[in-house]
DSSP file (Angstrom, degrees, kcal/mol; ACC not computed):
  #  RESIDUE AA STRUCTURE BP1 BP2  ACC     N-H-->O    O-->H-N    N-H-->O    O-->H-N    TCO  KAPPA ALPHA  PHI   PSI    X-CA   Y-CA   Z-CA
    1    1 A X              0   0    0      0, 0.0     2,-0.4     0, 0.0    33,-0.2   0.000 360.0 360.0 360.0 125.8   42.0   64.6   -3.3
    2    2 A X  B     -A   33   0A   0     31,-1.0    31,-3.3    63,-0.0     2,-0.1  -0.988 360.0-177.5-102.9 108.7   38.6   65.9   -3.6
    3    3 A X        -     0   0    0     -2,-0.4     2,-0.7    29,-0.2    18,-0.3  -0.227  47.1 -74.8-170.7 144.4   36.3   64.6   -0.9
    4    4 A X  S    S+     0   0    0      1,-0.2    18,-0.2    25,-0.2    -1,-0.1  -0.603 120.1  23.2 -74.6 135.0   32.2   65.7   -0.9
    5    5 A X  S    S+     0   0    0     16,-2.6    -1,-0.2    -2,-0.7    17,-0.1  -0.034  87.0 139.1  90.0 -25.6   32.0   69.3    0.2
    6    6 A X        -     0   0    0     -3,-0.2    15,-1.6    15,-0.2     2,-0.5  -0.220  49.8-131.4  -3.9  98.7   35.1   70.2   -0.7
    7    7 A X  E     -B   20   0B   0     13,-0.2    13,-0.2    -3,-0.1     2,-0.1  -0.838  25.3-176.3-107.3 146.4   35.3   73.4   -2.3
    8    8 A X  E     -B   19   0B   0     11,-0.7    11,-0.9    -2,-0.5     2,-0.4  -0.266  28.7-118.3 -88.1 156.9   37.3   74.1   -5.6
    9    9 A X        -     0   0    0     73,-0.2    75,-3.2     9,-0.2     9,-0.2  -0.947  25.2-131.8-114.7 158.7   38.1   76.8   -7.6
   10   10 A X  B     -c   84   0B   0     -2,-0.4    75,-0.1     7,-0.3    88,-0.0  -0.525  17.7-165.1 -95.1 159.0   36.6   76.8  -11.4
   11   11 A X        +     0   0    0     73,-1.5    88,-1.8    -2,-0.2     2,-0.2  -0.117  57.1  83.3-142.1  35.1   39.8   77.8  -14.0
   12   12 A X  S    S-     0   0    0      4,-0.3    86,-0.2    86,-0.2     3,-0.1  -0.658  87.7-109.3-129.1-156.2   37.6   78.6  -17.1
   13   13 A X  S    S+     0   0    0     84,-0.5    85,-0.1    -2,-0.2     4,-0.1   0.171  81.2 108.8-106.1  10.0   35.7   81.3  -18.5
   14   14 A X  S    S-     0   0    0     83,-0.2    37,-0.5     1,-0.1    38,-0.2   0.891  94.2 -97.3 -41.0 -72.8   32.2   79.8  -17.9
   15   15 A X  S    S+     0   0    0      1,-0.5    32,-0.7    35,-0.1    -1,-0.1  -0.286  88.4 103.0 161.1 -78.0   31.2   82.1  -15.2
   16   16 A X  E     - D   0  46B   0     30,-0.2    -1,-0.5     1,-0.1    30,-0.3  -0.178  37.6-177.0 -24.8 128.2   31.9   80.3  -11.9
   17   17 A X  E     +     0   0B   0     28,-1.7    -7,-0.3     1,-0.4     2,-0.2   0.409  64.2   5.6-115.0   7.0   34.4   81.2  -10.2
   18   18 A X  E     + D   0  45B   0     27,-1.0    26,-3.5    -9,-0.2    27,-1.5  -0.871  65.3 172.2-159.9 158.5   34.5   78.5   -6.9
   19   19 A X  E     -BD   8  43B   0    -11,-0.9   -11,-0.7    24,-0.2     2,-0.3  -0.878  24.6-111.2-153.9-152.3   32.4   75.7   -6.1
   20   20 A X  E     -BD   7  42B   0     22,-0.5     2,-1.2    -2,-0.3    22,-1.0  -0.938  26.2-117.3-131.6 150.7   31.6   72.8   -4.0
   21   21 A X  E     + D   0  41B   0    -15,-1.6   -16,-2.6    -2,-0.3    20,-0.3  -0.629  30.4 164.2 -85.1  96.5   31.6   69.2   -4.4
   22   22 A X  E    S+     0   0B   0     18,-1.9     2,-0.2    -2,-1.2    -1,-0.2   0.831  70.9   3.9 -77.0 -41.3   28.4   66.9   -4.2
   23   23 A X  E     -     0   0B   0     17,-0.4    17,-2.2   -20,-0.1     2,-0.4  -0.812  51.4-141.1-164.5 135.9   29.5   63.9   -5.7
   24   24 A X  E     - D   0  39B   0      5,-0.2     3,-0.2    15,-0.2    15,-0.2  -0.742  39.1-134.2 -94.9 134.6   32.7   62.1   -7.3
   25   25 A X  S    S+     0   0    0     13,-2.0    13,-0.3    -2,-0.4     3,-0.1  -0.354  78.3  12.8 -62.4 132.0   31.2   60.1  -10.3
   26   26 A X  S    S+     0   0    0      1,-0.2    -1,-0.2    -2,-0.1    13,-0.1   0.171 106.5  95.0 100.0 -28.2   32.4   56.2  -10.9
   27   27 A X  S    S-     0   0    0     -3,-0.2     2,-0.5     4,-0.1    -1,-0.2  -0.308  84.5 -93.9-106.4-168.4   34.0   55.8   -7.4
   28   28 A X    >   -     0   0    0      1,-0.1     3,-1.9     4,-0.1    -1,-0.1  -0.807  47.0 -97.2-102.1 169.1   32.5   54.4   -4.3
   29   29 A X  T 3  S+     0   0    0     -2,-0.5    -5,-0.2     1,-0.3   -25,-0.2   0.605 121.5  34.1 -27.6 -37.0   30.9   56.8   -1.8
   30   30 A X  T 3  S+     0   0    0      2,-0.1     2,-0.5   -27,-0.1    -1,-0.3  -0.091  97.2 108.2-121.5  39.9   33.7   57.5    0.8
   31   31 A X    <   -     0   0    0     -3,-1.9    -7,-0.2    -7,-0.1     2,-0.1  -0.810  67.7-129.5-109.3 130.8   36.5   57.1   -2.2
   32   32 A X        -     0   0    0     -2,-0.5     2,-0.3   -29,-0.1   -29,-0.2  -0.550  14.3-113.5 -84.4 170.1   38.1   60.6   -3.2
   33   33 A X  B     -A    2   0A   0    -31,-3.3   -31,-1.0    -2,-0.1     2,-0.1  -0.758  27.5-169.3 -86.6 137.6   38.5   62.2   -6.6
   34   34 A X    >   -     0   0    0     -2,-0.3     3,-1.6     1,-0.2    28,-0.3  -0.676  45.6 -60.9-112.8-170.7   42.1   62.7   -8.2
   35   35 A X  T 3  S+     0   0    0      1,-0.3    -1,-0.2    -2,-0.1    28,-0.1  -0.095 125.0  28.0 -76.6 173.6   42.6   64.7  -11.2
   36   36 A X  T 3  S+     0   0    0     26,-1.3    -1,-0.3     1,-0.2     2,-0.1   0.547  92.8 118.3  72.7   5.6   41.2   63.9  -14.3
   37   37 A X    <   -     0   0    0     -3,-1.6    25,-0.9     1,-0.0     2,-0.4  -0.403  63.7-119.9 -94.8 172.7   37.8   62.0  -12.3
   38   38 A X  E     + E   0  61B   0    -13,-0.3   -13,-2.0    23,-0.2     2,-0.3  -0.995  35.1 177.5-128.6 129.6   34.3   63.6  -13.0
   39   39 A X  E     -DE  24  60B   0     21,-2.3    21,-0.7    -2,-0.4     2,-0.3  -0.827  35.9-118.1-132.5 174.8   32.1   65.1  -10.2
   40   40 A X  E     - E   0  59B   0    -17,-2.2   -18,-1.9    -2,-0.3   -17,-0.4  -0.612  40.7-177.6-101.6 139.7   28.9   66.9   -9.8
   41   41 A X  E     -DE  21  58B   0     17,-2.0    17,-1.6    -2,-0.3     2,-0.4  -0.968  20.9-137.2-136.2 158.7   29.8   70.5   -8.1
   42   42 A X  E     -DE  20  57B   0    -22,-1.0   -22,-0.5    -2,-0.3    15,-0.2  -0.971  25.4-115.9-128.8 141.8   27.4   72.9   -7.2
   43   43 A X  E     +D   19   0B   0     13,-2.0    12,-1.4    -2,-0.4   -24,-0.2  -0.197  37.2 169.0 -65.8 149.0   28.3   76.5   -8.0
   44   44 A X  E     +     0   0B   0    -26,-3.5     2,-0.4     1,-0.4   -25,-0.2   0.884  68.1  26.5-123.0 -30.3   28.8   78.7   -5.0
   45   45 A X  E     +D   18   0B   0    -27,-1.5   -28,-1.7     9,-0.1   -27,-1.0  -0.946  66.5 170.6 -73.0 126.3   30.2   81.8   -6.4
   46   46 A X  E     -D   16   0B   0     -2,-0.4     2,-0.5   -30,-0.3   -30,-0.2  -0.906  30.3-118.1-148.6 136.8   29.6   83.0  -10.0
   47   47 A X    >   -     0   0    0    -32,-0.7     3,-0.8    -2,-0.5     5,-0.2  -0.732  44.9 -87.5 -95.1 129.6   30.5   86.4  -11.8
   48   48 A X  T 3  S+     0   0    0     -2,-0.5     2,-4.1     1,-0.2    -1,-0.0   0.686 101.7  11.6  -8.4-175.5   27.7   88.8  -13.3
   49   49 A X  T 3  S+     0   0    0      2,-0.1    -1,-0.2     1,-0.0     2,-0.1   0.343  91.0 128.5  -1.6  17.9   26.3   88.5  -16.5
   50   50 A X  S <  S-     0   0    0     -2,-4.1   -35,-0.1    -3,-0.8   -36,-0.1  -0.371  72.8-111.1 -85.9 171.2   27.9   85.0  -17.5
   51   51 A X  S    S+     0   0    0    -37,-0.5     2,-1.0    -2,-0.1   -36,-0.1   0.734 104.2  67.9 -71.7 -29.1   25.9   82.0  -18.8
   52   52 A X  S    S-     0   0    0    -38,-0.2     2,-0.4    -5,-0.2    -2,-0.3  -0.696  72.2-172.5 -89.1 141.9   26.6   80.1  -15.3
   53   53 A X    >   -     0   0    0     -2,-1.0     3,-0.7    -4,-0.1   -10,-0.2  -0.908  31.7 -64.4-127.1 166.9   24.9   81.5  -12.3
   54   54 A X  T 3  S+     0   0    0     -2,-0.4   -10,-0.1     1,-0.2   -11,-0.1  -0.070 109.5  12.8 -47.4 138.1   24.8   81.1   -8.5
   55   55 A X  T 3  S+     0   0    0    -12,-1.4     2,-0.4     1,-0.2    -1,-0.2   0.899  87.3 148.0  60.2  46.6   23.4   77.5   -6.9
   56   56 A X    <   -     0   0    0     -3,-0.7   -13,-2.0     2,-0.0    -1,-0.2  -0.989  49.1-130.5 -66.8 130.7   23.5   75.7  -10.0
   57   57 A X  E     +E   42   0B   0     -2,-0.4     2,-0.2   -15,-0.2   -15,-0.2  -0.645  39.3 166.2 -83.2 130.9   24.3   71.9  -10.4
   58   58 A X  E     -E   41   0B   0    -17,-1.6   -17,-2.0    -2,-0.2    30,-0.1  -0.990  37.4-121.1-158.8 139.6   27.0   71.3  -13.0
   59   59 A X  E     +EF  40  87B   0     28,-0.6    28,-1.7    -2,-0.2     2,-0.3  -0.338  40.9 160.6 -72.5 160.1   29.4   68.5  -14.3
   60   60 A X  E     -EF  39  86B   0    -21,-0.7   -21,-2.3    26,-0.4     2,-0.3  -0.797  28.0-136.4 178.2 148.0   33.1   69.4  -14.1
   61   61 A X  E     -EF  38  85B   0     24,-1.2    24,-2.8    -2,-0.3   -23,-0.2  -0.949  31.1-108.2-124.6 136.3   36.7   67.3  -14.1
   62   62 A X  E     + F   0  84B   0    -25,-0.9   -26,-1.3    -2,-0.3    22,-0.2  -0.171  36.0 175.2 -70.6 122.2   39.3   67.9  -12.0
   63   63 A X  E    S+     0   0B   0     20,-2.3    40,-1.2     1,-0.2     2,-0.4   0.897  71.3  15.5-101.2 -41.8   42.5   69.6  -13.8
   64   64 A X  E     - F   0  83B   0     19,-0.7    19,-0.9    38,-0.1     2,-0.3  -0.796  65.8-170.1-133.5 148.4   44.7   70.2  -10.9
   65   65 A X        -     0   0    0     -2,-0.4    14,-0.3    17,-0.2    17,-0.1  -0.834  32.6-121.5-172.4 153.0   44.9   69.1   -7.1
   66   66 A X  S    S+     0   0    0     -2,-0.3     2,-0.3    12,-0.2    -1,-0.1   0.466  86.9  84.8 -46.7 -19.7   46.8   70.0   -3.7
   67   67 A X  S    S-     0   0    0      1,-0.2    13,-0.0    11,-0.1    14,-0.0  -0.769  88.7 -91.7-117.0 150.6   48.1   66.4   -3.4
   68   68 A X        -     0   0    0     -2,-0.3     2,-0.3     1,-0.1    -1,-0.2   0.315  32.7-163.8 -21.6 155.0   50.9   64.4   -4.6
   69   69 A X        -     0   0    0      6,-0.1     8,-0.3   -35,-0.1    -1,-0.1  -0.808  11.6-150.4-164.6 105.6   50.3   62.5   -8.0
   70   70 A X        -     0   0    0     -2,-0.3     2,-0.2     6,-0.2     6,-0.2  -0.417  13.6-152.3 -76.5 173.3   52.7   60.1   -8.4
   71   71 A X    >   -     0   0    0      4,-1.1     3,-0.9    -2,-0.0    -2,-0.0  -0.714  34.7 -97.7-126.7 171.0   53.5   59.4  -12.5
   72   72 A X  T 3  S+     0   0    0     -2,-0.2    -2,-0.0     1,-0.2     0, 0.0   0.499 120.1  68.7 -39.1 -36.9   54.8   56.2  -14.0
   73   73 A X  T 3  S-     0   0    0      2,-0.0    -1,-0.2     3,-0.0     3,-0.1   0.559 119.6-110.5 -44.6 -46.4   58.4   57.5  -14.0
   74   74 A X  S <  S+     0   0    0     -3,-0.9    -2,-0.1     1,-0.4     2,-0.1   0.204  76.8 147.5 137.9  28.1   58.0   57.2  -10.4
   75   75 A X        -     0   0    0      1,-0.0    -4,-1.1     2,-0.0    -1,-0.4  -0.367  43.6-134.1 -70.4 158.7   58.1   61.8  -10.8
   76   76 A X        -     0   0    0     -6,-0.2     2,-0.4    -8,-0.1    -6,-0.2  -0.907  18.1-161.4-120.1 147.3   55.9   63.6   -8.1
   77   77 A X        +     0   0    0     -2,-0.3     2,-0.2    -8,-0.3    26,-0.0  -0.799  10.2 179.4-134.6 111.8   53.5   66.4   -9.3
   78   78 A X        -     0   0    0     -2,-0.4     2,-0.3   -10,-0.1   -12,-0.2  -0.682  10.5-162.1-101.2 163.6   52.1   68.9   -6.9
   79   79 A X        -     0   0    0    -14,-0.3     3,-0.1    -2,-0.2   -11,-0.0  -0.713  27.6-117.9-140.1 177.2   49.9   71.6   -7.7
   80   80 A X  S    S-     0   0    0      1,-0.3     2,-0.3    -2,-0.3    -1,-0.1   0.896  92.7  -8.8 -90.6 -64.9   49.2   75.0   -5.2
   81   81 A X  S    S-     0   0    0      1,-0.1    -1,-0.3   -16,-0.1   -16,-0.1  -0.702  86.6 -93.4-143.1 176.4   45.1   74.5   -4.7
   82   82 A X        -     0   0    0     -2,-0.3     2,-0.3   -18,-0.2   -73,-0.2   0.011  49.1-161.0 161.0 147.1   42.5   71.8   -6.5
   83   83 A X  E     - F   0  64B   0    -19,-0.9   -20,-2.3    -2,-0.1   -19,-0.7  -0.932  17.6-135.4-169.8-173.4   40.6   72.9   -9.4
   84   84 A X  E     +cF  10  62B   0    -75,-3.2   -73,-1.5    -2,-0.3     2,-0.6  -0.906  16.6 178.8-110.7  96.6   37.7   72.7  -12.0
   85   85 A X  E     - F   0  61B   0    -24,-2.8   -24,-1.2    -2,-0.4   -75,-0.1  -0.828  34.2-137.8-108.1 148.9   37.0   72.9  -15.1
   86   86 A X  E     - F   0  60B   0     -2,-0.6     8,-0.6   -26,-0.3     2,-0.5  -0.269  17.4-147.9 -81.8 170.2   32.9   72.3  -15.7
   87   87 A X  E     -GF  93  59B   0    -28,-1.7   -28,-0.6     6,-0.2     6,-0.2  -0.910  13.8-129.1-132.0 163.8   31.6   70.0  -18.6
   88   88 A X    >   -     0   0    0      4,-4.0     3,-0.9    -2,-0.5   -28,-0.1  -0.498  47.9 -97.4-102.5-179.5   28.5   70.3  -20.6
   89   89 A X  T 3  S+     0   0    0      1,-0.3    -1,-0.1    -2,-0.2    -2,-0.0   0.872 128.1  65.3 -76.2 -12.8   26.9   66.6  -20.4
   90   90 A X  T 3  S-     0   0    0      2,-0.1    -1,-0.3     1,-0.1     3,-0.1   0.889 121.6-112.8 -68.6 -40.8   28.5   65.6  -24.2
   91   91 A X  S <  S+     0   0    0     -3,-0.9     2,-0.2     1,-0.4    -2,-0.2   0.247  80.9 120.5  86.4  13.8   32.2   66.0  -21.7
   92   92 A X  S    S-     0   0    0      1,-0.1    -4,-4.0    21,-0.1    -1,-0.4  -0.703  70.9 -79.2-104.2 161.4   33.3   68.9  -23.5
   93   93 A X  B     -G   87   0B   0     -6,-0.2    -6,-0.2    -2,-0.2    -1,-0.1  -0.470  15.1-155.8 -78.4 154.3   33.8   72.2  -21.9
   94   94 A X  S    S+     0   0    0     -8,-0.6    -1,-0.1    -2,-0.2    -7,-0.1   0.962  83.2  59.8 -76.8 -83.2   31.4   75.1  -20.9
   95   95 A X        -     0   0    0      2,-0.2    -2,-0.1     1,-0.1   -81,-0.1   0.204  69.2-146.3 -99.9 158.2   34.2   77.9  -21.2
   96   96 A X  S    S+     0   0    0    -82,-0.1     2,-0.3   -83,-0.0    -1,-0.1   0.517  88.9  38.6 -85.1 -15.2   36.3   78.9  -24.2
   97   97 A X  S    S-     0   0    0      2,-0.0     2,-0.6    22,-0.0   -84,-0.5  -0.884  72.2-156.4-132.4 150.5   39.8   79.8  -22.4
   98   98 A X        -     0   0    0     19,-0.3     2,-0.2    -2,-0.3   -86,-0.2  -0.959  25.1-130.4-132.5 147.0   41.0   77.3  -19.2
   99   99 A X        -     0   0    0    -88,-1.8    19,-0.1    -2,-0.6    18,-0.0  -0.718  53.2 -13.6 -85.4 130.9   43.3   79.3  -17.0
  100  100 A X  S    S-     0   0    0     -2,-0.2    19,-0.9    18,-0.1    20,-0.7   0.130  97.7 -15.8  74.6 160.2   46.7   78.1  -15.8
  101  101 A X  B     -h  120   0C   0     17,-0.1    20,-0.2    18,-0.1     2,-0.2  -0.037  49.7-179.1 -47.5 147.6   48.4   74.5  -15.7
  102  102 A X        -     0   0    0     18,-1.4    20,-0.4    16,-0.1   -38,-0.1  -0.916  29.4-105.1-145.7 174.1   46.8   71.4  -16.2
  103  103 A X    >   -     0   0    0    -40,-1.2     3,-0.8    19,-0.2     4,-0.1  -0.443  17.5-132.9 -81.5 145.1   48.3   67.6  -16.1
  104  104 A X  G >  S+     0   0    0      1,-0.2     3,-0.7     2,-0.1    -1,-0.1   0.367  95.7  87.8 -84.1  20.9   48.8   65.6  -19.2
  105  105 A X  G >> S+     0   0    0      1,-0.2     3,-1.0     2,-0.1     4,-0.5   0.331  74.0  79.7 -72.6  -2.5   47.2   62.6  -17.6
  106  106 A X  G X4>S+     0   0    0     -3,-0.8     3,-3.6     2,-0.2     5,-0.9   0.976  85.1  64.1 -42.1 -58.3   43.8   64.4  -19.1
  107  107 A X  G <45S+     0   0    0     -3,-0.7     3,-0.2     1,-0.4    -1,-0.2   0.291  98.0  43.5-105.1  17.6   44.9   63.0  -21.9
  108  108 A X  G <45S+     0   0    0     -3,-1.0    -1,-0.4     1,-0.3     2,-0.3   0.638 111.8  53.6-102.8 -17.1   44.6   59.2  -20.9
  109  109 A X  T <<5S-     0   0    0     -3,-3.6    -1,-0.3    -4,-0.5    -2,-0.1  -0.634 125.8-110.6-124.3  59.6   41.0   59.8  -19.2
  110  110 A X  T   5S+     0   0    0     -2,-0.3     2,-0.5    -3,-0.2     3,-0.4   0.501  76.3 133.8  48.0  50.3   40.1   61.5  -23.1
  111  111 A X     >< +     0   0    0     -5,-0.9     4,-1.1     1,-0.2    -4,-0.2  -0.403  18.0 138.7-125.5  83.9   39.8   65.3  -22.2
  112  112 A X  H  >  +     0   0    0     -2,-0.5     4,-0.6     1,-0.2     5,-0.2   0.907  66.3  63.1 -64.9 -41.8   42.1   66.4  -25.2
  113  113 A X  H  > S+     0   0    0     -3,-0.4     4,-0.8     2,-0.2     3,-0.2   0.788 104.3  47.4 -76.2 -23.1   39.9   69.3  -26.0
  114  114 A X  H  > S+     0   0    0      1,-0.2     4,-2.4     2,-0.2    -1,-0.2   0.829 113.4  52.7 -61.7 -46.2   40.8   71.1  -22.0
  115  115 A X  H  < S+     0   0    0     -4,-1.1    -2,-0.2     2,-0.2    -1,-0.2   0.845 104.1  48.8 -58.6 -26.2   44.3   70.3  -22.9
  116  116 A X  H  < S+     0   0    0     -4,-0.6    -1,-0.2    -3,-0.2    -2,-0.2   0.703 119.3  45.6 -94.0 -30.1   44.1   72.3  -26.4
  117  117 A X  H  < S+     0   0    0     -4,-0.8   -19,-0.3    -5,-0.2    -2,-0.2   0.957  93.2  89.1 -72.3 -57.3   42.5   75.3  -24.2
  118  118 A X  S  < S-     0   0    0     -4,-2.4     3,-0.2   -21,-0.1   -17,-0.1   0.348  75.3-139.1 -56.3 160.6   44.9   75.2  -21.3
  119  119 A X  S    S+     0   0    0    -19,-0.9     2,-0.3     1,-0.3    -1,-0.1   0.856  88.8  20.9 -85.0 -36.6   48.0   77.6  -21.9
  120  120 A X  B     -h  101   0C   0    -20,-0.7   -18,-1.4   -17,-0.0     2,-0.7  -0.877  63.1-157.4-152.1 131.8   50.2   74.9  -20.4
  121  121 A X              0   0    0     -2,-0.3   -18,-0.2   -20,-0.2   -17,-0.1  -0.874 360.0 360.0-119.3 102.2   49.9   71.3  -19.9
  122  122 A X              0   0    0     -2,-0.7   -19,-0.2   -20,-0.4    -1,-0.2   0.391 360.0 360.0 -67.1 360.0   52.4   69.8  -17.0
């Protein structure tokens, strides 16, 4: 669950590598984010010479998170820490590579093209 202020770590090759959470999109205010939701993040860390830099406001959807996610099946899927990948404002992603797992419930909330990046999709 992703909560305002929250910080995430980013799992693509923009540039970023953690940020913080300003606002989850679509829900109401005091509502958390689960995967697959879209939030506004602001970057708090960022690595040299990339296209993102430090204190920037950026879109991003949630690939992975610390808490339980129950499936249809009634299967539980937990993941290690939260993470990010950012989006450019069309929804597609900033980075060319995503690092690491992500769930195939992406692929109901239409983010096929993170799924085709990711190395492995739980």
């Amino acid at each position: 669950m992703v909560r305002v202020q929250s910080v995430l770590k980013v799992v693509d090759n923009s540039g970023a590598r953690f940020a913080q959470c300003i606002r989850v999109l679509a829900k109401a205010p005091k509502k958390p984010g689960k995967i697959g939701d879209i939030i506004i993040i602001s970057v708090k860390r960022a690595t040299p010479n990339k296209k993102i830099k430090k204190s920037t406001v950026q879109r991003g959807v949630i690939v992975r998170a610390a808490t339980n996610l129950v499936r249809l099946d009634g299967s539980r899927i937990r993941f290690d820490q939260t993470t990010v990948v950012l989006l450019n404002k069309l929804s597609l992603p900033l980075g060319t590579r995503v690092f690491g797992p992500v769930c195939k419930e992406l692929r109901d909330r239409k983010f096929v093209k993170i799924l085709s990046l990711a190395t492995l999709s739980i």
